[in-house]
C-alpha positions as CSV (number, residue, x, y, z in Angstrom):
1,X,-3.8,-7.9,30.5
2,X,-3.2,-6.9,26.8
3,X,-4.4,-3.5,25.6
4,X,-4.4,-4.5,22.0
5,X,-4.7,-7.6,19.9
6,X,-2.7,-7.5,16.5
7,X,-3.2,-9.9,13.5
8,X,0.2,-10.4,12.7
9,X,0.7,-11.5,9.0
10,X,3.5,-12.6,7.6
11,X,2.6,-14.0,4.1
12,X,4.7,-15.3,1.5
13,X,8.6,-15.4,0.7
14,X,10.5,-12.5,3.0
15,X,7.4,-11.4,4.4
16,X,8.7,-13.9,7.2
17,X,11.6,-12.5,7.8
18,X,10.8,-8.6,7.4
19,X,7.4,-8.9,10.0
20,X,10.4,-10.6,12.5
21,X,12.5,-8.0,12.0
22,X,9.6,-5.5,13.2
23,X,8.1,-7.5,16.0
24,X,12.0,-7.8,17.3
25,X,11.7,-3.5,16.9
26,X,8.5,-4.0,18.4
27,X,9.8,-6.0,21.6
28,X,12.3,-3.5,22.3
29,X,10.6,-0.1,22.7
30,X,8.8,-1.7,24.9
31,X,5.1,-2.1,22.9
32,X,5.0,-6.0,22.8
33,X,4.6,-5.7,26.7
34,X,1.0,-4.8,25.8
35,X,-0.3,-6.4,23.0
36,X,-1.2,-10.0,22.4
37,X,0.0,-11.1,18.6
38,X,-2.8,-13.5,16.5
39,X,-0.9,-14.9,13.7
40,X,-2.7,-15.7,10.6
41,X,-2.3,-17.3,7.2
42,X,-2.6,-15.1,4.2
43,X,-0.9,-15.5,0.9
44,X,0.0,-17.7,-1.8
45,X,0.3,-21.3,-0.3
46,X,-3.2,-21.4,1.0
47,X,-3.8,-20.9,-2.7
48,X,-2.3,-23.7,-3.8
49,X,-3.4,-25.8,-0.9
50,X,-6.9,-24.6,0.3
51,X,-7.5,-22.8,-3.2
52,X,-8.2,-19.3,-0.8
53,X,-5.4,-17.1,-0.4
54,X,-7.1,-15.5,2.2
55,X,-8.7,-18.2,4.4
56,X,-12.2,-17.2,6.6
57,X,-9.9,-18.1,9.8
58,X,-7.8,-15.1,9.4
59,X,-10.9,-13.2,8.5
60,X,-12.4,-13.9,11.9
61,X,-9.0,-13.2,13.5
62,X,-9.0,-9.7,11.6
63,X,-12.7,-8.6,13.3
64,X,-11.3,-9.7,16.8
65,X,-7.7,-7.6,16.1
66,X,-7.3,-4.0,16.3
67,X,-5.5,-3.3,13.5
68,X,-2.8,-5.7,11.3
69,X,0.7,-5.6,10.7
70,X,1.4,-7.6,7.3
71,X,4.6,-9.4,5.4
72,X,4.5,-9.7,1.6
73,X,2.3,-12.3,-0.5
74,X,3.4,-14.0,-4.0
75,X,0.9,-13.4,-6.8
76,X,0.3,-14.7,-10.2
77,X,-1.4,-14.3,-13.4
78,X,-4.4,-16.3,-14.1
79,X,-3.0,-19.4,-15.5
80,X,0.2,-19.9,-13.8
81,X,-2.2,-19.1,-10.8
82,X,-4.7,-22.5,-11.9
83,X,-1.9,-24.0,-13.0
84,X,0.0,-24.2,-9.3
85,X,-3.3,-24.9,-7.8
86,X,-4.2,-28.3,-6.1
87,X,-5.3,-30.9,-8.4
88,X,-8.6,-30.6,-5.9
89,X,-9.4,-27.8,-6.4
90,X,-8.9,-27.4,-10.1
91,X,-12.0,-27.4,-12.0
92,X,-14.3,-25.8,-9.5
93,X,-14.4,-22.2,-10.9
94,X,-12.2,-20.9,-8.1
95,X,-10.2,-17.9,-9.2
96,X,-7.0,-17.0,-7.8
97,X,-8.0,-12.9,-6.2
98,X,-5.2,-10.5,-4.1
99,X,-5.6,-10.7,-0.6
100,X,-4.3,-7.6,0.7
101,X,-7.2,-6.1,-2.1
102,X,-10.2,-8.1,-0.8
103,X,-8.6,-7.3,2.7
104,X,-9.0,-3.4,1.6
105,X,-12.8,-3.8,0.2
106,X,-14.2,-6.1,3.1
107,X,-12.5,-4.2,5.4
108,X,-13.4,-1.0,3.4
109,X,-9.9,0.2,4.3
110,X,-10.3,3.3,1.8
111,X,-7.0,5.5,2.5
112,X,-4.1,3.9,1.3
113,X,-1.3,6.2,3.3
114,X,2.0,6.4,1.4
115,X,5.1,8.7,3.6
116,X,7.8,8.6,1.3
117,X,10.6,10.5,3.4
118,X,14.2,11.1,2.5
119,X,16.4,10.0,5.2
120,X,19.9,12.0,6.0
121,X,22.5,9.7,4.8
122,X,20.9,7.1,2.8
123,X,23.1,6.3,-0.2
124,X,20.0,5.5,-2.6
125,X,18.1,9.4,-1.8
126,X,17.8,11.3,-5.4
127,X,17.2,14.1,-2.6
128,X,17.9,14.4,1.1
129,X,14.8,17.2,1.1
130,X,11.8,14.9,0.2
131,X,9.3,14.8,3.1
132,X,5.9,13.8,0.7
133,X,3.2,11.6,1.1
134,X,0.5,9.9,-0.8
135,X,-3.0,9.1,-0.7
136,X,-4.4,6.8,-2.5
137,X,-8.1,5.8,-2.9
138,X,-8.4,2.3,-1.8
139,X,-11.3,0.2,-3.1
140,X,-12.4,1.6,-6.0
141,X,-11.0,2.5,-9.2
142,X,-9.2,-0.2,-11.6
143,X,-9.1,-2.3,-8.8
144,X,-12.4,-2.6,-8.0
145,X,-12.3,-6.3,-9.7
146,X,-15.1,-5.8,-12.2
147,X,-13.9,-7.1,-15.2
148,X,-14.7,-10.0,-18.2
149,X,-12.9,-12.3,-20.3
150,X,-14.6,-13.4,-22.8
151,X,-17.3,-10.6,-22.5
152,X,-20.2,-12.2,-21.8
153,X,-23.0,-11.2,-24.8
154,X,-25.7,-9.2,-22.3
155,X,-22.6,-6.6,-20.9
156,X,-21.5,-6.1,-24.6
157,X,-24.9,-5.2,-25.8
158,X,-25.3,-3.0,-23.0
159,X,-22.0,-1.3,-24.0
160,X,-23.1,-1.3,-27.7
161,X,-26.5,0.5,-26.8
162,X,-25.4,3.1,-24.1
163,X,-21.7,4.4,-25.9
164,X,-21.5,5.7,-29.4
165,X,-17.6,4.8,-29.1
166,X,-18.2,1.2,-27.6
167,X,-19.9,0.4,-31.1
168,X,-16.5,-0.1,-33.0
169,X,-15.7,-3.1,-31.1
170,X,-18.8,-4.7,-31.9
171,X,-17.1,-6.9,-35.2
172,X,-14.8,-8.7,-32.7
173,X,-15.5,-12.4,-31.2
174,X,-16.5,-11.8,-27.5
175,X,-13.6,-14.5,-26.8
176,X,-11.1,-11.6,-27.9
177,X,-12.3,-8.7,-25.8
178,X,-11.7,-8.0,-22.2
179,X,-13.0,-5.2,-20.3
180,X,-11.8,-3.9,-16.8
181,X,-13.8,-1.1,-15.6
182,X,-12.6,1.9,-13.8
183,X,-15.6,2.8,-11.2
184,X,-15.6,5.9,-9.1
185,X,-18.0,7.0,-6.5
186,X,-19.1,10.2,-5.3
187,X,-18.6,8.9,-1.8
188,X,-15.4,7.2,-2.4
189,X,-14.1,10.2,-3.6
190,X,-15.1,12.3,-1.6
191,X,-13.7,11.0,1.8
192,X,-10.3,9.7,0.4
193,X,-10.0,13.9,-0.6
194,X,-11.6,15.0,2.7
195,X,-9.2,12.3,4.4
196,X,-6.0,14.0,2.5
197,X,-7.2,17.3,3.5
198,X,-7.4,16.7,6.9
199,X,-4.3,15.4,7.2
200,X,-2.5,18.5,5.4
201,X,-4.2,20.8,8.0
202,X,-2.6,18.7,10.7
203,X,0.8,18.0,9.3
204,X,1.3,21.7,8.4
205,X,1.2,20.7,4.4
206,X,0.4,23.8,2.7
207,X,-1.0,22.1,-0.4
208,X,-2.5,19.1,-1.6
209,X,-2.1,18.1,-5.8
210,X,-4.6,16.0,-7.1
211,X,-3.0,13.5,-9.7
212,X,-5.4,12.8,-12.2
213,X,-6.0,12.6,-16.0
214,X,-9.4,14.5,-16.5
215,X,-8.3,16.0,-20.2
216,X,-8.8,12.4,-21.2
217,X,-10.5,10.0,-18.3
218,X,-13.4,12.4,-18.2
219,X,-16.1,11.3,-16.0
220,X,-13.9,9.2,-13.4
221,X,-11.2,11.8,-13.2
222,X,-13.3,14.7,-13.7
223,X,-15.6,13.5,-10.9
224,X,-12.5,13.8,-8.5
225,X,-11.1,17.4,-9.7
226,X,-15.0,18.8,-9.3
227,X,-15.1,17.4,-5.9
228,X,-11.6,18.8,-4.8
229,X,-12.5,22.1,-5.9
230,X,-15.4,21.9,-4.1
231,X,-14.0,20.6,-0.6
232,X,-11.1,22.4,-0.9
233,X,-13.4,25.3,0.4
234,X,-13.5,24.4,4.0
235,X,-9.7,24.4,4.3
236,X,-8.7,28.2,3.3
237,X,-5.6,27.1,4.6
238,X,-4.9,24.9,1.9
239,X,-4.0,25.7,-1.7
240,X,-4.9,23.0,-4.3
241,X,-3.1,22.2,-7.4
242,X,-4.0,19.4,-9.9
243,X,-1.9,17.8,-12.4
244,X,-1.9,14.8,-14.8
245,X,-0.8,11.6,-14.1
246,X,2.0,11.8,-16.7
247,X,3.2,15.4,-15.8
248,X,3.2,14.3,-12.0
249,X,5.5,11.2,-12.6
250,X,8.3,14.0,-14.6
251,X,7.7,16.6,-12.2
252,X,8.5,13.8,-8.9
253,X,12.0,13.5,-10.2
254,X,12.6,17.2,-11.9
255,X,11.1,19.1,-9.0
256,X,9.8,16.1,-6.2
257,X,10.9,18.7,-3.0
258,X,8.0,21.5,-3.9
259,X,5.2,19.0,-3.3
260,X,3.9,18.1,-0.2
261,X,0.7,15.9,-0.5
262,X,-0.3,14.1,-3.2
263,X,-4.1,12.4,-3.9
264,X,-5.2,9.8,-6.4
265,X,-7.1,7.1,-7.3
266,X,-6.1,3.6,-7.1
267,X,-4.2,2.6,-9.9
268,X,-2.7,5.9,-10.2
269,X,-1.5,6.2,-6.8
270,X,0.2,2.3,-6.4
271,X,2.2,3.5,-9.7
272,X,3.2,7.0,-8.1
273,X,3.7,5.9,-4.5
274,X,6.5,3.9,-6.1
275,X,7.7,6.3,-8.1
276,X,8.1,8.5,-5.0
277,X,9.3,5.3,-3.0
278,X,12.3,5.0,-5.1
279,X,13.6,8.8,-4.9
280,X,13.8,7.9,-1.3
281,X,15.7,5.3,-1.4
282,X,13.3,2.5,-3.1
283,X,10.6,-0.1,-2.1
284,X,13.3,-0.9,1.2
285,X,12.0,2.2,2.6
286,X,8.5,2.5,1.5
287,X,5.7,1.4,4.1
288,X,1.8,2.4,3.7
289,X,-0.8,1.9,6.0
290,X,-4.3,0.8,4.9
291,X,-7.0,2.6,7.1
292,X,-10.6,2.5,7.1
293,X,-12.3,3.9,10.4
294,X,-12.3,1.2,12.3
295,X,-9.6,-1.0,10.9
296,X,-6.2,-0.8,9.6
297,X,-3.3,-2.9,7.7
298,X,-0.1,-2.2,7.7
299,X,2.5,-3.1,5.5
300,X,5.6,-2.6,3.4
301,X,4.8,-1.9,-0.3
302,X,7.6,-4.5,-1.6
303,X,6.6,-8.1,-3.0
304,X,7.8,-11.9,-1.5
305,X,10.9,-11.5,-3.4
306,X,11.1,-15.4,-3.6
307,X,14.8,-15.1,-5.4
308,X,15.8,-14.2,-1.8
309,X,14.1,-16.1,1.0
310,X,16.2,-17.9,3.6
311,X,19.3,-15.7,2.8
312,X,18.4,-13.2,5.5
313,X,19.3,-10.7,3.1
314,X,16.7,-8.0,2.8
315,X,16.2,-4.5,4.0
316,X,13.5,-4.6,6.9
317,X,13.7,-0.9,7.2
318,X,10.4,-0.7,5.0
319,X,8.3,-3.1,7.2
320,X,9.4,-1.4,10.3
321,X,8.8,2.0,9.6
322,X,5.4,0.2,9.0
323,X,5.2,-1.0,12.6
324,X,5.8,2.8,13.9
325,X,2.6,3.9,11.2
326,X,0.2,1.2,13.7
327,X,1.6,2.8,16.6
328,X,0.8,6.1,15.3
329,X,-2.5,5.0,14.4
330,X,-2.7,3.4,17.6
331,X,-2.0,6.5,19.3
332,X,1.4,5.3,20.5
333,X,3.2,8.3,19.7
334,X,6.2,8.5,21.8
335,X,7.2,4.5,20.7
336,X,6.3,5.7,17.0
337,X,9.0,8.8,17.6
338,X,11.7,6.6,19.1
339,X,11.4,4.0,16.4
340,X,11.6,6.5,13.8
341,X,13.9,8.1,15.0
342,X,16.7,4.9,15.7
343,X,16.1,4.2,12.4
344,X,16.8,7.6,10.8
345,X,20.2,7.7,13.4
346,X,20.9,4.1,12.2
347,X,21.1,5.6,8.6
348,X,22.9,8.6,9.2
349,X,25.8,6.4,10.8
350,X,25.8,4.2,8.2
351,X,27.6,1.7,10.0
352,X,24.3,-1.3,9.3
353,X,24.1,-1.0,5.6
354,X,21.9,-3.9,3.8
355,X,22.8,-5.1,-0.2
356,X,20.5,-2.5,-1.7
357,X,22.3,0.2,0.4
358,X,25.7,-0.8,-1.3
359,X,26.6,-2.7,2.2
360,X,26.3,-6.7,3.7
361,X,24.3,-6.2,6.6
362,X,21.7,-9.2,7.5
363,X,17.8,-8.3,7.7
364,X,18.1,-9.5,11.7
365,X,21.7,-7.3,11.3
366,X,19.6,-4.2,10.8
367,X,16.7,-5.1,13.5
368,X,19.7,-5.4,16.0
369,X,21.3,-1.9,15.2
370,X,17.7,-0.1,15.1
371,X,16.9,-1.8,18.4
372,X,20.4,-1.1,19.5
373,X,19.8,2.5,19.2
374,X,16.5,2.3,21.1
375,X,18.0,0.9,23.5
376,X,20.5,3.8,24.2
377,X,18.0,6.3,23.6
């Protein structure tokens, strides 16, 4: 009997090979004994095909899954995205969306969790002392999808009527304006800071730097700094510290081993998480989970790479340190510890080494000497 069901999936391009590379890690420390693997389609073929990325089958195989590990899926602007798209389907007002970002908002997986850890030995660390990790606000912000182009007449009358400063755009054609909104909540807010709080308490963080840009983004910013200040109170443990957006993306590489936790809103946190990702070794290392309460995602933060599927040529690394996240979050703490650690032994010896690490080890190369190491462990 299975204790867990897990949507497995693998997407686009390399996200094959990478989510094989885990499930092989998987297998060996023993976890696939217990859990019974859905697969589902996801990505940008069902776009072209089915004109839905994200098709209501794997939906339904999400609510009967526990939690989901996930690959990497191609995405487009809008017209090469119509442009691909079955002659079928063109012409029917379908636009191409994200599906790991509708995943997030029906889901309402609101903590995007970002480790970005500096392991001993790897050739690509700008430091061997960063142990830092990101949250990032999750379904709201500039990626909350409400946008126009052309602006339809009603929403730029309403913008003319409410904002002194909207009124200089008034001269132009509504065909030449486009508008993406940046909406906060005071709930959404308020639980992805509670949510990065709690985890500093329990990881022994001693502070927690919001990454904002309230000098300038007033209300949407500002909304967040008045809020940390506010829960901040409950955690005398804690010391908050808030910095720009800008000053934060120097500071990570002048100073990146004096912060601990770092919490933002969307947009801002997918463009620091990387930053972070790649003084750790780059986007071969970087996993994130996506977590709501009762549902989770998890997934390296690289693309589908398309220049490089079928060559068996990536680092998995990334997507399996993802796998040990969902058996954290799965309360599977002693498999999480022993995959973590064969993978941190694995790049201290430095004997498996794949291209971006300056060696020619295979993706399934590098699943063989992490389970290798599990094995002996």
């Amino acid at each position: 009997m299975s204790n867990y069901k897990i949507c497995v999936l693998p997407g686009d391009g390399i996200g094959v090979d990478v989510v094989d590379a885990a499930i092989k890690v998987l297998d060996t420390v023993g976890f696939s004994n217990q859990v019974e693997y859905l697969y589902g389609d996801i990505g940008w073929e069902f776009w072209k095909t089915e004109g839905n990325p994200l098709p209501d089958r794997t939906i339904d195989l999400l609510k009967e899954s526990n939690c989901a590990l996930f690959g990497a899926i191609t995405s487009k602007p809008k017209e090469e995205a119509d442009a691909e798209l079955d002659p079928r389907f063109k012409n029917k007002g379908l636009i191409y969306f994200s599906p790991i970002v509708k995943l997030r908002q029906l889901f309402d997986l609101y903590i995007n969790l970002r480790p970005c850890k500096a392991y001993l030995g790897n050739p690509l660390n700008y430091r061997d002392d960063i142990d830092l990790v990101v949250f990032r606000e999750n379904t709201e912000g500039l990626y909350s999808g409400v946008e126009w182009h052309p602006v339809p007449e009603a929403v730029m009358k309403a913008f003319i009527e409410n904002h002194p400063r909207a009124k200089r755009f008034g001269d132009f054609a509504l065909e030449d304006l486009a508008i993406s909104t940046r909406i906060f909540t005071r709930k959404g807010v308020k639980r992805i800071l509670k949510a990065s709080m709690e985890y500093a308490n329990e990881f022994g963080y001693k502070t927690v730097t919001v990454v904002e840009k309230p000098n300038v983004i007033r209300e949407t910013s500002g909304l967040m700094v008045r809020e940390a200040r506010t829960l901040i109170k409950n955690y005398p443990s804690l010391e908050l510290w808030e910095t720009n957006i800008d000053a934060m993306a120097m500071w990570l590489i002048k100073n990146p081993q004096d912060y601990g936790l770092l919490v933002t809103s969307n947009m801002f946190g997918d463009i620091i998480s990387d930053e972070a990702a790649q003084l750790v070794g780059g986007l071969g290392f970087a996993r994130s989970g996506n977590i709501g309460d009762n549902m989770a995602v998890f997934e390296p933060t690289h693309g589908s790479a398309p220049k490089y599927v079928g060559q068996n040529k990536v680092n998995p690394i990334a997507t399996i340190l993802a796998a040990k996240m969902m058996l954290d979050w799965l309360n599977e703490k002693e498999m999480a510890q022993q995959v973590e650690q064969a993978v941190a032994e694995v790049i201290k010896e430095g004997n498996a080494r794949t291209y971006d690490m300056g060696g020619n080890t295979s993706t399934t190369g590098m699943a063989d000497a992490i389970c290798s190491r599990i094995e002996k462990s």
